[in-house]
C-alpha positions, 0 to 999 in steps of 0.5 A: 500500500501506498502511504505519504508522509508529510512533516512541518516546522513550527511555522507552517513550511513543509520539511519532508514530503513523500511516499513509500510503500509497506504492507500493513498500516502499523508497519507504515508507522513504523517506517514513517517515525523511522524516515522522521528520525533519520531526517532528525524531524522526530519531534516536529508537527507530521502526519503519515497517511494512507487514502486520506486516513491519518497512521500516525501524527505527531503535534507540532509545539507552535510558539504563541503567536499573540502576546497575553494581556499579562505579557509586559 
C-alpha cells in the first residue's frame, strides 16, 4: 500500500514530503517515525497517511503567536 508522509516546522513550511510503500498500516508507522528520525524531524508537527486516513501524527509545539494581556 501506498502511504505519504508529510512533516512541518513550527511555522507552517513543509520539511519532508513523500511516499513509500509497506504492507500493513502499523508497519507504515513504523517506517514513517523511522524516515522522521533519520531526517532528525522526530519531534516536529507530521502526519503519515494512507487514502486520506491519518497512521500516525505527531503535534507540532507552535510558539504563541499573540502576546497575553499579562505579557509586559
Amino acid at each position: 500500500m501506498l502511504y505519504t508522509i508529510t512533516a512541518f516546522s513550527d511555522r507552517g513550511e513543509t520539511l519532508l514530503d513523500g511516499t513509500f510503500d509497506a504492507p500493513s498500516d502499523s508497519e507504515a508507522r513504523q517506517e514513517g517515525i523511522r524516515r522522521l528520525k533519520e531526517a532528525n524531524l522526530e519531534h516536529r508537527g507530521a502526519r503519515v497517511t494512507r487514502a486520506g486516513q491519518l497512521i500516525h501524527f505527531e503535534r507540532a509545539y507552535l510558539p504563541r503567536l499573540v502576546p497575553s494581556k499579562n505579557t509586559p
